[in-house]
NUFIGU-726183 format. One record per atom (N, C-alpha, C): x, z, y; residue in one letter. Coordinates in steps of 0.1 Angstrom, whole numbers, plus 5000, padded with zeros to 4 digits. Example, Ala and Ser with C-alpha at 12.3 -4.5 7.8 and 13.67 -1.06 7.14 Angstrom:
BEGIN
513250784943A
512350784955A
513250784967A
512850714978S
513750714989S
512950795000S
***
This chain:
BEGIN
500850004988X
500050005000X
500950005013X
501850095014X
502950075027X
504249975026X
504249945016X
505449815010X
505649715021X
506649695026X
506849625034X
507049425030X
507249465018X
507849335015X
507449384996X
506749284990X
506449234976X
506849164966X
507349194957X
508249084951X
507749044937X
506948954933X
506648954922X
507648864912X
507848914901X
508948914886X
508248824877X
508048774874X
507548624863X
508248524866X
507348494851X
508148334848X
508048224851X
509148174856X
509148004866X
508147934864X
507347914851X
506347864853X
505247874857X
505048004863X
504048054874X
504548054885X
505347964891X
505347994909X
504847914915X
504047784912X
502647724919X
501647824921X
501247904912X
500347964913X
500348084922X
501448114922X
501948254927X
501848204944X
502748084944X
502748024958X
501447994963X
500247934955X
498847914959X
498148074963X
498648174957X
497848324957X
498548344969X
499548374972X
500348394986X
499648314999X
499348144997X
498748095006X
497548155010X
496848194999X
495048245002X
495148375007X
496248495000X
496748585007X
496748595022X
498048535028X
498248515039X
496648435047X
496348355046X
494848255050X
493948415053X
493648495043X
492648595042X
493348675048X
494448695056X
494648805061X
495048935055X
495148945037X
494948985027X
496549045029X
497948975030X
498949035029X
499349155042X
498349135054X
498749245063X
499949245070X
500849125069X
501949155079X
503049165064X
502949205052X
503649205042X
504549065041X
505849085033X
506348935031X
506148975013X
505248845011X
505148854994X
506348754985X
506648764979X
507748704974X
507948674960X
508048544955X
508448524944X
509848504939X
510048604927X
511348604916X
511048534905X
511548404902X
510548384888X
511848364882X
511948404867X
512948364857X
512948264847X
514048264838X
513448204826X
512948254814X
512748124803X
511848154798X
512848274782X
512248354778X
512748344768X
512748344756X
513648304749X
512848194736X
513748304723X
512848304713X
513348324698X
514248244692X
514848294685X
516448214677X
515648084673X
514648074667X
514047964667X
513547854680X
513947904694X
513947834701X
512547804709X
511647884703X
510147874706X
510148004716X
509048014725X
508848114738X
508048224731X
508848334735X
508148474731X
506948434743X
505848524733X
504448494739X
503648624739X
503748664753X
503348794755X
501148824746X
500648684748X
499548704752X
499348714732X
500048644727X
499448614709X
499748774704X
500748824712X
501548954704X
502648924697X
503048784698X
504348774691X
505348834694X
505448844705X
506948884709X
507549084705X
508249024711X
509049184705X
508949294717X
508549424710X
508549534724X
509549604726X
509649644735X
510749664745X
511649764736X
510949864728X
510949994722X
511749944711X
511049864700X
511149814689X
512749714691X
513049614703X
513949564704X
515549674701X
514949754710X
515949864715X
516649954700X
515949974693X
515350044679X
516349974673X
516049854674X
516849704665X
518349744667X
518549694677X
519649714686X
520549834681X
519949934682X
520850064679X
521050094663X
520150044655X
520250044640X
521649954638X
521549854646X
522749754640X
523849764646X
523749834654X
525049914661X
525550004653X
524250084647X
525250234639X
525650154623X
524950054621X
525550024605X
526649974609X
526849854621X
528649854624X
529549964626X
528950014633X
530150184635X
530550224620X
528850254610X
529650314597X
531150224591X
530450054594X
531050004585X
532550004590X
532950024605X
534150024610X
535050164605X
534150244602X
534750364601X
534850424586X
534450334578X
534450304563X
533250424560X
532250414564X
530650494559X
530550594569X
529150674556X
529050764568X
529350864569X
529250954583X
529951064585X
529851174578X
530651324577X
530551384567X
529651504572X
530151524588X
528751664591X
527851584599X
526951724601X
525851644614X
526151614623X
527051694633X
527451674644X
528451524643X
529351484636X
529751384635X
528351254635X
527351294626X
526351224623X
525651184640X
525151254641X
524551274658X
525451194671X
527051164669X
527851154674X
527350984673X
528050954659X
527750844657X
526450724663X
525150854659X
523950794665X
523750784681X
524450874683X
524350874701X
525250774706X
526450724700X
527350604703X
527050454698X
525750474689X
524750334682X
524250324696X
523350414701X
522250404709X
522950394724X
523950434729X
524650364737X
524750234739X
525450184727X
525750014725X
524849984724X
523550014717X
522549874716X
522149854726X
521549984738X
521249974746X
522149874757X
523149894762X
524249844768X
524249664761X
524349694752X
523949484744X
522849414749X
521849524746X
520549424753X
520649414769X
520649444774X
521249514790X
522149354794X
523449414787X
524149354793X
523749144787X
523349124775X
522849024770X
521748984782X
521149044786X
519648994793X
520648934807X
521049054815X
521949034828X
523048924827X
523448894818X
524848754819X
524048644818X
523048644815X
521848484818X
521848454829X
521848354831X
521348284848X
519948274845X
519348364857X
518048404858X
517248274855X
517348204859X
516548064859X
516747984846X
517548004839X
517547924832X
517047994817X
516347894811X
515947984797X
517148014786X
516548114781X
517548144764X
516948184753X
518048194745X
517548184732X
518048354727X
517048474723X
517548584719X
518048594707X
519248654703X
519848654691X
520548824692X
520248914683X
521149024680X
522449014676X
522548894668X
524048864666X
524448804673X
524248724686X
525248734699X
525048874707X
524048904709X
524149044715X
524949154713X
525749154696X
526249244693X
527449234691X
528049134689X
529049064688X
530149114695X
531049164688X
532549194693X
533449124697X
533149034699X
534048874707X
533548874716X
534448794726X
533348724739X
532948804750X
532248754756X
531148764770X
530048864761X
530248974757X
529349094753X
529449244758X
528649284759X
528649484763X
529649514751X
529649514736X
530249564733X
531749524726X
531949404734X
533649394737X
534249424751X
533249464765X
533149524773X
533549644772X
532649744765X
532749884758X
534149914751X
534149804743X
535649854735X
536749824744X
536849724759X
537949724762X
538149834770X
537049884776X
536950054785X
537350144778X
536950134763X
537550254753X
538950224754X
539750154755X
541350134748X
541950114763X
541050094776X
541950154792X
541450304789X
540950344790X
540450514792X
541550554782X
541650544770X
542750574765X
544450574766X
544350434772X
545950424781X
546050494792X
545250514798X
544950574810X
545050724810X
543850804795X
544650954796X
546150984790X
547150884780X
547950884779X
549450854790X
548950794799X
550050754809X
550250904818X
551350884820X
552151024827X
551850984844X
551550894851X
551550934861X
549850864866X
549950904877X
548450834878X
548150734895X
547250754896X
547350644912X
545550704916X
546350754929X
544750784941X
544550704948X
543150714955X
543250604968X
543650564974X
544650644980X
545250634991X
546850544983X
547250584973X
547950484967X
547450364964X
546250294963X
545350154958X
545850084973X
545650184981X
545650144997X
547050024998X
547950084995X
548850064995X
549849944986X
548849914973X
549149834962X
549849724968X
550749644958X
551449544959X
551449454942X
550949354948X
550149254936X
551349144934X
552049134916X
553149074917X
552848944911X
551448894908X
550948804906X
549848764911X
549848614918X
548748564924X
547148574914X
547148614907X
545648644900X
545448774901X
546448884903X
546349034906X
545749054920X
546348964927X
545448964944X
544048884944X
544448764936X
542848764939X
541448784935X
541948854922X
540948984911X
540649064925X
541949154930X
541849274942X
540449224949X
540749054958X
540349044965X
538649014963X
538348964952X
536848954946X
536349094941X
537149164938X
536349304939X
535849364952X
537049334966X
536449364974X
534949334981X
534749194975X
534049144979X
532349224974X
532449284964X
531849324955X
530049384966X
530449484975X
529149504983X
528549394992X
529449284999X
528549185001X
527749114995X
528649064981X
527348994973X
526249044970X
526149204969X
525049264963X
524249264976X
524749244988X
523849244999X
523049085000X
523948964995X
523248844996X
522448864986X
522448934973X
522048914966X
520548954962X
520149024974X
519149124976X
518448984989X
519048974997X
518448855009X
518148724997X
518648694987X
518548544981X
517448544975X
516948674970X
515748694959X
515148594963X
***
């Protein structure tokens, strides 16, 4: 009701329509001064390449996806760690580090799409320890965090401040990270 600005989330193939409701909107006086706005995405499709279809019930719930996700995370864990664990708390550990990754896979699987364009969902790219995945992401944070508590000396801010980059891809990593709060600012105006 006080929202200054509207953003409605669907799929690209509703934004005639969306754009026809906004014109009647606006016509009727109906938006109030509001800016309504369309986000539309792609579509997305089953490994079979056919469109999950909210309305038949085919598609998968959010709950049940997640569920998936973390099941097939923890049978990798067992299987990396040759079975399963021997106490509970190991047990628990394990499960709490399934349910991390699956989560973080579907996450990160949805978010590396280009919004617009459609895909095809697969758990086994999602889960996948190679590549453009959360959980080759995950494991390479696990093995810096570990170099990192093992190194003897460390670096503050005020030392970053100061950094000297001995390779032209070292500065310009630096320099695209700085960039980092603008884009999120275009990226909020582009919606």
């Amino acid at each position: 009701e006080k929202a200054g600005r509207v953003i409605y989330v669907i799929d690209n193939g509703q934004e005639l329509h969306m754009r026809m409701v906004f014109e009647v909107a606006a016509r009727a006086d109906w938006a109030q001064g509001r800016r309504l706005d369309f986000m539309g995405f792609g579509l997305v499709q089953g490994e079979d390449g056919k469109k999950f279809k909210t309305r038949s019930g085919d598609v998968v719930r959010l709950r049940d996806l997640l569920d998936e996700a973390r099941d097939r995370a923890e049978v990798e864990l067992k299987k990396r760690r040759g079975g399963d664990p021997e106490d509970a708390e190991e047990q628990a550990l394990l499960r709490a580090n399934a349910e991390l990754i699956g989560v973080a896979a579907v996450k990160y699987f949805d978010l590396r799409q280009n919004r617009n364009s459609d895909y095809r969902f697969s758990y086994d790219a999602m889960l996948d320890p190679k590549g453009n995945t959360a959980v080759y992401v995950l494991y390479a944070y696990a093995r810096i965090s570990a170099i990192l508590r093992k190194a003897t000396s460390t670096v503050d801010a005020a030392g970053l401040a100061s950094a000297t980059f001995a390779e032209p891809a070292e500065r310009a990593l630096a320099l695209r990270v700085l960039r980092l709060p603008e884009v999120l600012q275009q990226g909020e105006v582009d919606l």
